[in-house]
C-alpha positions as CSV (number, residue, x, y, z in Angstrom):
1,X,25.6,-111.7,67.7
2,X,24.6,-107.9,67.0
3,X,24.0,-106.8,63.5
4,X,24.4,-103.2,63.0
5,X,22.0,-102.3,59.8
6,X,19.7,-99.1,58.2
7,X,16.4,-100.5,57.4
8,X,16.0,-99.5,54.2
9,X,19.1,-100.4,53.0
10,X,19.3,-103.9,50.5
11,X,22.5,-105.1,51.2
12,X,21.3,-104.8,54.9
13,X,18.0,-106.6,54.2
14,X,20.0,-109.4,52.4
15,X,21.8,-110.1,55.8
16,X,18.2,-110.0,57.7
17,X,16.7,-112.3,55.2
18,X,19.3,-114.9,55.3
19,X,20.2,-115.0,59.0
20,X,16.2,-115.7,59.1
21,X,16.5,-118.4,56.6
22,X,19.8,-119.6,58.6
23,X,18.1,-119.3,61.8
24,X,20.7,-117.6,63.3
25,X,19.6,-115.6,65.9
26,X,21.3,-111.9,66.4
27,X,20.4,-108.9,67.8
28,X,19.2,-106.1,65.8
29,X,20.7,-102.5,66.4
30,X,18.9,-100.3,63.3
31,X,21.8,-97.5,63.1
32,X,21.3,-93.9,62.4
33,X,22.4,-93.0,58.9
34,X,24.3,-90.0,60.1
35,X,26.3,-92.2,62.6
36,X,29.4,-92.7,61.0
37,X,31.1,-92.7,64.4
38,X,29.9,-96.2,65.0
39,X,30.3,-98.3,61.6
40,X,33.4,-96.6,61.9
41,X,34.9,-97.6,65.2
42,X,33.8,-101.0,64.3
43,X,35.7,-101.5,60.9
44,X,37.2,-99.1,60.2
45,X,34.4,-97.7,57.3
46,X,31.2,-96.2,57.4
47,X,29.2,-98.9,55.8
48,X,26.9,-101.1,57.0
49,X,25.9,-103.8,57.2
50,X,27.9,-104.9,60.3
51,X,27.7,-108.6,62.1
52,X,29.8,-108.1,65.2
53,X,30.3,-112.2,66.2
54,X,30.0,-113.6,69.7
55,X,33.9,-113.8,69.6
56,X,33.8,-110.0,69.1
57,X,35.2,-109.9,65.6
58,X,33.3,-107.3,63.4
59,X,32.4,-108.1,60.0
60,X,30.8,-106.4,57.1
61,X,30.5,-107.0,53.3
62,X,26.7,-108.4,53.1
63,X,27.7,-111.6,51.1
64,X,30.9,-112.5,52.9
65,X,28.5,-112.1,56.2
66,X,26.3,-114.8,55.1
67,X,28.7,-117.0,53.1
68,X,30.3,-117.2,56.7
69,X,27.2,-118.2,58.6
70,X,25.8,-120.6,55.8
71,X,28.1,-123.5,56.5
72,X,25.2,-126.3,55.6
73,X,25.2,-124.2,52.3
74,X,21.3,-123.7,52.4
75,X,21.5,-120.8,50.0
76,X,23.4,-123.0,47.1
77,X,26.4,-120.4,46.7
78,X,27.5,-122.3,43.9
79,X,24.4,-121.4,41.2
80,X,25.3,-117.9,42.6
81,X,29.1,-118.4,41.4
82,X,27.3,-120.0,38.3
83,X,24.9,-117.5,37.2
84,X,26.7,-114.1,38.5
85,X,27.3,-112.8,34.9
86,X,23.5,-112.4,34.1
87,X,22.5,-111.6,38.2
88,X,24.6,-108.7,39.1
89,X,23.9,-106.4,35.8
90,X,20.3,-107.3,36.5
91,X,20.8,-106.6,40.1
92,X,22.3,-103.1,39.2
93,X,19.6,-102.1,36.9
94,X,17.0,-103.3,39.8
95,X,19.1,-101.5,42.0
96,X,19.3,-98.0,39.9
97,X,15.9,-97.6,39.5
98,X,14.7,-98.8,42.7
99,X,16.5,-96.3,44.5
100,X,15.5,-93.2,42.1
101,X,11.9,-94.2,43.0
102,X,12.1,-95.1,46.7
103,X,15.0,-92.7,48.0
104,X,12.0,-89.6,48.2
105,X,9.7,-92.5,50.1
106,X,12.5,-93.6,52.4
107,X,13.3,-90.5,54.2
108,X,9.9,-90.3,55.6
109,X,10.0,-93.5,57.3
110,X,10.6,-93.8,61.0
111,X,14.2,-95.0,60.4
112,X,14.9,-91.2,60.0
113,X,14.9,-88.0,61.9
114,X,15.4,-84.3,60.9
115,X,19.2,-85.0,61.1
116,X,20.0,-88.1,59.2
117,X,17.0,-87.4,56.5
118,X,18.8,-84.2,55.8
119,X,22.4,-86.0,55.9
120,X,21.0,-88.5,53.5
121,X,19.1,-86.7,51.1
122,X,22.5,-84.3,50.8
123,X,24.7,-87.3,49.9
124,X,22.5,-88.9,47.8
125,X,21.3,-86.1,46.0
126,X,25.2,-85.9,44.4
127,X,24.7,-88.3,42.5
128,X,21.5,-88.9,42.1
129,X,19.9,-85.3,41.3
130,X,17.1,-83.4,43.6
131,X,14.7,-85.8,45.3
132,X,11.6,-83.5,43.6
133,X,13.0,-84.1,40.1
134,X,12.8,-88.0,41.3
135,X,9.7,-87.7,41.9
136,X,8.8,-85.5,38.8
137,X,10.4,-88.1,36.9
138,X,8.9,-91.2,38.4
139,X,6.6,-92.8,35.1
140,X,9.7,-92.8,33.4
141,X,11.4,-94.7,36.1
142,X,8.6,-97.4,36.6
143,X,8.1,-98.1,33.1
144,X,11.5,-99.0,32.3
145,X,11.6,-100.9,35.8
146,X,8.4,-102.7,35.0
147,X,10.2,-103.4,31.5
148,X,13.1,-104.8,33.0
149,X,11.1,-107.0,35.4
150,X,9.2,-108.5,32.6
151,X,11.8,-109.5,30.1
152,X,14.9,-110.0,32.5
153,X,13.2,-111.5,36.0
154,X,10.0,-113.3,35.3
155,X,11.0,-115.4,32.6
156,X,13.7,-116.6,34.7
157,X,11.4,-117.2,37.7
158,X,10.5,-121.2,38.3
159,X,9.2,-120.4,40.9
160,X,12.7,-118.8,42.3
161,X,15.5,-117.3,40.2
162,X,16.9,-119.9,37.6
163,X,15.6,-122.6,40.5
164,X,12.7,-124.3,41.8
165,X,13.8,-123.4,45.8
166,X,15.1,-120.7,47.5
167,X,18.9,-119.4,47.2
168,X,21.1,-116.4,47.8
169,X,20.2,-115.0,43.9
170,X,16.5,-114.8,45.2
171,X,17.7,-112.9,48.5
172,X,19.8,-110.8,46.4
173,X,16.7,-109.7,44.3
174,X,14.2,-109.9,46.8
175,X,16.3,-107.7,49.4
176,X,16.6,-104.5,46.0
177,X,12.4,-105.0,45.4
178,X,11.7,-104.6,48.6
179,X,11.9,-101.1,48.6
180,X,9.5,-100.6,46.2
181,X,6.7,-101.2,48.2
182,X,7.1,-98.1,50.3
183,X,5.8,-95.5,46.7
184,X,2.9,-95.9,47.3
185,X,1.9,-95.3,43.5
186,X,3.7,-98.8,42.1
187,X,2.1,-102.0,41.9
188,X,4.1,-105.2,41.1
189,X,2.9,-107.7,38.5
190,X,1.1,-110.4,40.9
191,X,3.8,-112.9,39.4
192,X,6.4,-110.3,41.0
193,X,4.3,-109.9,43.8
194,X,3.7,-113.5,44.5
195,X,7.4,-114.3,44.3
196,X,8.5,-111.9,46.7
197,X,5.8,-112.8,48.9
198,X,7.2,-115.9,49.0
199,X,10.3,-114.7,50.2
200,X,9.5,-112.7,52.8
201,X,7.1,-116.2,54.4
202,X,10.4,-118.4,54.0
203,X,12.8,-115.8,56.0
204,X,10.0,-114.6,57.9
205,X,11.4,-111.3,57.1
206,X,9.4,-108.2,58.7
207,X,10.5,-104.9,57.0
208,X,9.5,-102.6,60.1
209,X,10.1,-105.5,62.5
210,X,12.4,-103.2,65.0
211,X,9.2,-100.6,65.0
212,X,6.7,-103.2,66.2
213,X,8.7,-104.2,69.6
């Protein structure tokens, strides 16, 4: 199994976290960002992620992916189906102001090279504004993340989201704060911290993992 996927990318780190927590074992192909021959040929779209099975069949769509692999339902789908009203506005907020503050970080990684930082910073910068006024603006952004974090995540932490183990809700979240430890100004809460840490230990998930080969 080959999973086509940009590192920085959440809806790709759901798919890594949760094929680790599966233990499904795949090959890792990290995918320029200015391919869009490949995602394309494959489905049809440029988007990504991509699982292409061992019967050949491509799939994308992060949640279907893992829905499909997770037939001993380990990641308790039905709290997700449950609790969806209050997780994806969170998870779009998360997701929002996590990517006004990491987007300027991201390009520098080693994901990226002159051609797809300056194909990504282009698209993204349509709807997002400059990168510099990102940056210029970044207090703003991580107070009312910080904010967000404390009254709609950490009350609902015990230890995991609205649960005391591990399911797709905490991947979802997890997979959007990730990011965030690439600024290099930002600190979590240690309660934030902790429960993310905690993640990462039960999906033995390794951010740069495809960097360290």
């Amino acid at each position: 199994m080959k999973l086509y996927h940009y590192v920085h990318c959440p809806f790709c780190v759901r798919v890594r976290m949760g094929l680790n927590l599966l233990k499904q074992p795949f090959e890792s192909v990290v995918t320029a960002y200015d391919d869009e021959t490949t995602p394309i040929k494959l489905t049809g779209k440029k988007m990504l992620p991509i699982v292409v099975h061992y019967n050949g069949v491509a799939q994308n769509e992060s949640l279907d992916i893992l829905k499909y692999m997770d037939n001993k339902n380990v990641l308790s789908w039905k709290l997700l189906d449950s609790h969806s009203l209050e997780l994806n506005p969170l998870l779009d907020k998360i997701g929002s102001l996590v990517h006004s503050l990491a987007m300027p970080y991201w390009i520098w990684t080693p994901e990226f090279n002159d051609s797809s930082r300056k194909y990504f910073q282009t698209k993204k910068e349509v709807k997002r504004g400059p990168f510099k006024d990102l940056v210029k603006n970044q207090k703003s952004f991580v107070l009312k993340l910080d904010e967000l974090l404390k009254l709609e995540l950490q009350p609902q932490l015990s230890p995991f989201y609205k649960s005391d183990r591990l399911t797709i809700m905490d991947i979802m979240i997890a997979a959007h704060l990730w990011g965030m430890y690439v600024v290099p100004e930002y600190r979590f809460d240690s309660s934030v911290h902790t429960y993310l840490q905690k993640i990462k230990e039960l999906t033995g998930f390794n951010y740069h993992e495809d960097y360290w080969r």
